[in-house]
C-alpha positions as CSV (number, residue, x, y, z in Angstrom):
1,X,0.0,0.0,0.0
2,X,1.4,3.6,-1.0
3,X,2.3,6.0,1.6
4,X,0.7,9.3,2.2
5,X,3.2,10.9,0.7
6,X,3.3,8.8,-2.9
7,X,-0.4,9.1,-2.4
8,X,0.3,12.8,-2.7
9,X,2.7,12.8,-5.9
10,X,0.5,9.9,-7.3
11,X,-2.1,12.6,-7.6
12,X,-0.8,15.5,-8.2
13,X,-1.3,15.8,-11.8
14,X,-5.3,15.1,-11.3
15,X,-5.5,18.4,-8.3
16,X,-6.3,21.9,-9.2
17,X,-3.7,24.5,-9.4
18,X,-3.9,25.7,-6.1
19,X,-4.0,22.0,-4.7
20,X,-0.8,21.3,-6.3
21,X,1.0,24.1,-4.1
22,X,-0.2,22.5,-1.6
23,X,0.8,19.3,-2.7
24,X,4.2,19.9,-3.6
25,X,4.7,21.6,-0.2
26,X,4.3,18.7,1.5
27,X,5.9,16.4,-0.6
28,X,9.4,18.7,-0.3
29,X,8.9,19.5,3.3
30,X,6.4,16.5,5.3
31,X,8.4,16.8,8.3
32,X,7.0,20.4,9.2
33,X,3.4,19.7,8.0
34,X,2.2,17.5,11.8
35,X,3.0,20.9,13.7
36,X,1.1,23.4,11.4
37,X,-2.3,24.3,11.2
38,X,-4.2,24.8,7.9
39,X,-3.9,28.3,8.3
40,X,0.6,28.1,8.6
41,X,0.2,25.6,5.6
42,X,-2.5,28.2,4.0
43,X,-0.1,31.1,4.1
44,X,2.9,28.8,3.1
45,X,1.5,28.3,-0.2
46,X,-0.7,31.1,-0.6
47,X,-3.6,29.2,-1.2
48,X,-6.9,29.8,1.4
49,X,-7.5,27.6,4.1
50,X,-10.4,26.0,2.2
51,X,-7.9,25.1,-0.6
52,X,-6.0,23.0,2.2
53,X,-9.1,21.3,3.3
54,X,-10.2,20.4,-0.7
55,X,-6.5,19.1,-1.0
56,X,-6.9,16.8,2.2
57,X,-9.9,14.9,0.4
58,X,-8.2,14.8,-2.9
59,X,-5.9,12.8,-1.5
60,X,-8.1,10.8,0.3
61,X,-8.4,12.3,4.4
62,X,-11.7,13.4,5.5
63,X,-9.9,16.8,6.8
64,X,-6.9,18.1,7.6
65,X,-6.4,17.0,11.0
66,X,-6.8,13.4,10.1
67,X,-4.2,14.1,7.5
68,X,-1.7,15.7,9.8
69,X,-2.0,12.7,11.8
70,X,-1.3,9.5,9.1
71,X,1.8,11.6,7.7
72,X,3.2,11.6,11.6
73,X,2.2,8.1,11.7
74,X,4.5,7.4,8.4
75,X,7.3,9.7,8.9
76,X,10.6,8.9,11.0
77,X,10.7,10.9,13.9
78,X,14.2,12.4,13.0
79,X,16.3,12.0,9.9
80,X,19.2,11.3,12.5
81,X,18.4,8.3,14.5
82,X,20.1,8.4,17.8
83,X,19.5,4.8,18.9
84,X,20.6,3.2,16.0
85,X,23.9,1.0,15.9
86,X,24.9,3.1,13.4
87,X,25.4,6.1,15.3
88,X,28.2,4.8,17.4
89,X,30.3,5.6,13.8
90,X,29.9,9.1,14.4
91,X,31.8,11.7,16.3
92,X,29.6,13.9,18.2
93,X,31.2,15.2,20.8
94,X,29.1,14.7,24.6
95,X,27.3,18.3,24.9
96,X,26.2,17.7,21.0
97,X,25.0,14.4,21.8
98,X,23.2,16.0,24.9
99,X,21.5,18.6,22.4
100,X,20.8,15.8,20.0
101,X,19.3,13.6,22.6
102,X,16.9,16.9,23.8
103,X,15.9,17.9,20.6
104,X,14.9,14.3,20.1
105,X,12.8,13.7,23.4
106,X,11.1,17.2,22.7
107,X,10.4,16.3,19.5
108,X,8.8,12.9,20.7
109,X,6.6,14.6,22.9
110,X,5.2,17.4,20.6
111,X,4.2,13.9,18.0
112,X,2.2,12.2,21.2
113,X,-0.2,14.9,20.6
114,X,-0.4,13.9,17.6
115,X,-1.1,9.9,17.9
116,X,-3.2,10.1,21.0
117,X,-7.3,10.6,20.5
118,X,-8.6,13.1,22.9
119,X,-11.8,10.9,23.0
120,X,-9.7,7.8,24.2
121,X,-7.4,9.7,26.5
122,X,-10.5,11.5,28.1
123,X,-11.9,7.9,28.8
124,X,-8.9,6.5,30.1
125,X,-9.0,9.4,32.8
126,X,-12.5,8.7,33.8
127,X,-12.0,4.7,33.9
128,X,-9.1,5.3,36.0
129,X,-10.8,7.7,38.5
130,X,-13.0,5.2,38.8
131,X,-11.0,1.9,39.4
132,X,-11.1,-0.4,42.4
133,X,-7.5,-1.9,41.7
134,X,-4.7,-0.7,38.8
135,X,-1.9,-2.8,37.5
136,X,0.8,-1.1,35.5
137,X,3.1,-3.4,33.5
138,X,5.9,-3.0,30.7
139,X,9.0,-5.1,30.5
140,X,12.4,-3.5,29.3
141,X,12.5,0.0,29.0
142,X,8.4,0.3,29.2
143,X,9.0,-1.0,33.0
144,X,9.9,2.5,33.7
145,X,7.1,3.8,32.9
146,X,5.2,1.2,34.6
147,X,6.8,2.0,37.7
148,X,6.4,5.4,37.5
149,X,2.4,5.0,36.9
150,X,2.2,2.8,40.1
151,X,3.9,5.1,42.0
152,X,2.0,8.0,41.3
153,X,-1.4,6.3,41.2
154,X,-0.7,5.0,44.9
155,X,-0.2,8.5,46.1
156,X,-3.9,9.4,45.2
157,X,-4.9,6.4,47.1
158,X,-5.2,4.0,44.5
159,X,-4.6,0.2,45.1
160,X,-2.0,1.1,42.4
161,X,0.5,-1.7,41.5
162,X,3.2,-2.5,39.3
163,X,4.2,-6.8,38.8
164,X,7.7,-7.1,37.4
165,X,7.3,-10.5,37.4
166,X,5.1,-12.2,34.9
167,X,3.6,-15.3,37.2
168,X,3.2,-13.0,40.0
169,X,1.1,-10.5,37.8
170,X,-0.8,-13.5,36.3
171,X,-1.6,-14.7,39.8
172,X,-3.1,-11.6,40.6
173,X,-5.8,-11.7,37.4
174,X,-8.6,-14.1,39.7
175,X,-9.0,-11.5,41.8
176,X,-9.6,-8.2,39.3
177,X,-13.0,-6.9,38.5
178,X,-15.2,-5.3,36.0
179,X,-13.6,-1.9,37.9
180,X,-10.1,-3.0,37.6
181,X,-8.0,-1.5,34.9
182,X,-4.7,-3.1,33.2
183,X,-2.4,-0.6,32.6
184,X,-0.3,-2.6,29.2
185,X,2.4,-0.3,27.9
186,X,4.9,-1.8,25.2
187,X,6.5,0.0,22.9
188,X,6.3,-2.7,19.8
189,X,2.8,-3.9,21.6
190,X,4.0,-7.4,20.5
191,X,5.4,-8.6,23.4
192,X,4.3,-12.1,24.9
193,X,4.1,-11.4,28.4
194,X,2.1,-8.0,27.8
195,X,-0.3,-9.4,25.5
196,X,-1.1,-12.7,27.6
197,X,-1.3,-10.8,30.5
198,X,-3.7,-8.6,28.5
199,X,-5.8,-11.3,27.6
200,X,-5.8,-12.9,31.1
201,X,-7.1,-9.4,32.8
202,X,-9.9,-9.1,30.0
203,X,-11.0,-13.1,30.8
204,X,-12.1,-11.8,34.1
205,X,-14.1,-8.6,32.3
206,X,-11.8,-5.9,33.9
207,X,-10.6,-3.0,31.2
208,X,-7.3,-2.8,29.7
209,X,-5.7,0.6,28.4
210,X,-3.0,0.4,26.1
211,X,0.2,2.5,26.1
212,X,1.9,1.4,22.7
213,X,2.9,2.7,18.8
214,X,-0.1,4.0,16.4
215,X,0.6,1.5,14.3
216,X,1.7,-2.5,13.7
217,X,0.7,-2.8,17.4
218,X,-1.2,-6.2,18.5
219,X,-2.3,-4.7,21.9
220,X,-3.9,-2.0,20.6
221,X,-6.3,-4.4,18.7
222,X,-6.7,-6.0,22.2
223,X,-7.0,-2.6,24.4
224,X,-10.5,-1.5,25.6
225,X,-8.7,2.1,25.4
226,X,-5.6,2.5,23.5
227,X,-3.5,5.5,24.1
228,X,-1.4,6.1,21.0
229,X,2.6,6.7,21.0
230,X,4.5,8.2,18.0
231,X,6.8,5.2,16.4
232,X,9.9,7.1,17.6
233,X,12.3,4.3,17.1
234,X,13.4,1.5,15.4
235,X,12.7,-2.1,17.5
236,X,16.3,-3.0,17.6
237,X,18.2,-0.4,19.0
238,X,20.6,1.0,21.4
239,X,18.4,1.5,24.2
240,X,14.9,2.6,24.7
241,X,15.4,7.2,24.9
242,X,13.0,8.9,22.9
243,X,10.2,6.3,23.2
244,X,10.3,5.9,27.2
245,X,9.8,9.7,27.4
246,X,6.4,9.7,25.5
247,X,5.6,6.8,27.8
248,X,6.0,8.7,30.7
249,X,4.0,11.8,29.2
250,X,1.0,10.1,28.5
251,X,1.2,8.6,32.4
252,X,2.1,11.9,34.0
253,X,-1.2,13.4,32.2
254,X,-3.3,10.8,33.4
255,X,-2.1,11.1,36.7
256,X,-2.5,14.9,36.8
257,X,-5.6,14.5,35.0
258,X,-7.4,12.0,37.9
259,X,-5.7,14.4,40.5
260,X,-7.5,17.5,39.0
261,X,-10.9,15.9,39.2
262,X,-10.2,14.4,42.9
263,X,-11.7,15.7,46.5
264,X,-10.3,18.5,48.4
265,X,-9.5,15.3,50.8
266,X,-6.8,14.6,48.5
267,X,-5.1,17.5,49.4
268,X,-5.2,17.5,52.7
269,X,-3.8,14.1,52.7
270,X,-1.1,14.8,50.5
271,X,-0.1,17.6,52.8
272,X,0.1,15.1,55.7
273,X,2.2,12.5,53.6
274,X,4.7,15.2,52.6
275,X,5.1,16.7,56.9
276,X,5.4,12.9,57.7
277,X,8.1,12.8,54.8
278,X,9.9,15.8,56.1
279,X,10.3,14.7,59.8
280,X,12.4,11.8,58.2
281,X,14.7,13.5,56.0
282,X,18.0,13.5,57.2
């Protein structure tokens, strides 16, 4: 199947004038197109903002939003890939490698906004608020973010856990409910323990939202709620960078997101939890 982008050149012969700006545009520059409205791209190419929207259905996408978001879908995050073996070739000194690497996690970040519904992240807020138990679990880098969702979820008051061990988490699956939510984040969203784990928590009717990659993902076929990521890296890589920090976006906005629409109890018991902390400091 073409991409977006031969999509794009495929018809560019068959578009109006104005449509072809457009076109061409974005087939010399896509990487700027997911982080510009129709009105940047409008004045860009000096065509009106209806011209943008005509161009988007041309080409197949019911508007330019969903448009925005299957070019970011199909576009590598950076022409430079960081974590790829072949980077260790190079010599970048350690402060460019530090720019590198921030440019590349701010990039990341700015595409989760991208990827990720509103409609499905809204949800995901509102099951959570709601749950009686949460599990968090990732293997590998994704553990990180696991453990960082537990930890955060158990200062609201949540039974909030996160199993690093697979049997131990599968033990715990008889005793979930229809309240319960399984917290699966994988990168890939292919791997075993996640996805039988997955399949174990919706036996027993509880909900399972999915941290994982827009696309080529088996949990997110499986998730009640999937919660998109960019596809930031390559599978086999250095180490998980770029990737781990949209996990840990997406869970600091939920976690912000349930506090936001707790009690005023909340506070007070977070200001007791942080004297009790103080006495101990040393």
């Amino acid at each position: 199947m073409p991409t977006l982008i031969q999509q794009v050149k495929n018809r560019l012969d068959q578009l109006s004038e104005a449509e072809k700006r457009v076109g061409r545009y974005i087939t010399r520059y896509p990487e700027l197109v997911p982080n510009m409205t129709s009105k940047d791209l409008s004045n860009k190419t000096d065509v009106s903002e209806a011209t943008v929207v005509r161009f988007c259905k041309s080409v197949g996408a019911a508007n330019f939003k969903t448009f925005k978001l299957t070019l970011a879908k199909e576009l590598p995050l950076s022409e430079e890939d960081l974590t790829d073996f072949s980077s260790l070739k190079k010599n970048d000194a350690p402060y460019d490698l530090f720019c590198k690497v921030t440019q590349l996690n701010k990039q990341a970040i700015e595409s989760t906004s991208l990827s990720l519904e509103r409609k499905q992240f809204e949800k995901a807020v509102r099951q959570l608020k709601d749950a009686d138990k949460i599990i968090f679990f990732g293997v590998g880098g994704s553990a990180i973010a696991a453990i960082d969702g537990s930890y955060k979820f158990s200062r609201l008051g949540y039974h909030s856990m996160m199993i690093p061990d697979f049997h131990q988490a599968a033990a715990t699956t008889p005793f979930l409910s229809p309240a319960s939510i399984f917290v699966a984040i994988s990168m890939s969203g292919k791997t075993k323990d996640v996805l039988q784990l997955a399949q174990l928590v919706k036996n027993k009717g509880a909900r399972v939202i999915a941290i994982t990659n827009a696309t080529q993902s088996p949990l997110l076929k499986m998730a009640d709620i999937p919660l998109c990521t960019p596809a930031v890296e390559q599978d086999f890589r250095i180490g998980s960078i770029a990737s781990t920090m949209t996990q840990l976006n997406i869970v600091d906005a939920l976690y912000l997101s349930v506090f936001h629409l707790s009690s005023d109890l909340l506070i007070e018991q977070y200001r007791e939890a942080r004297e009790a902390v103080i006495k101990f400091r040393r």
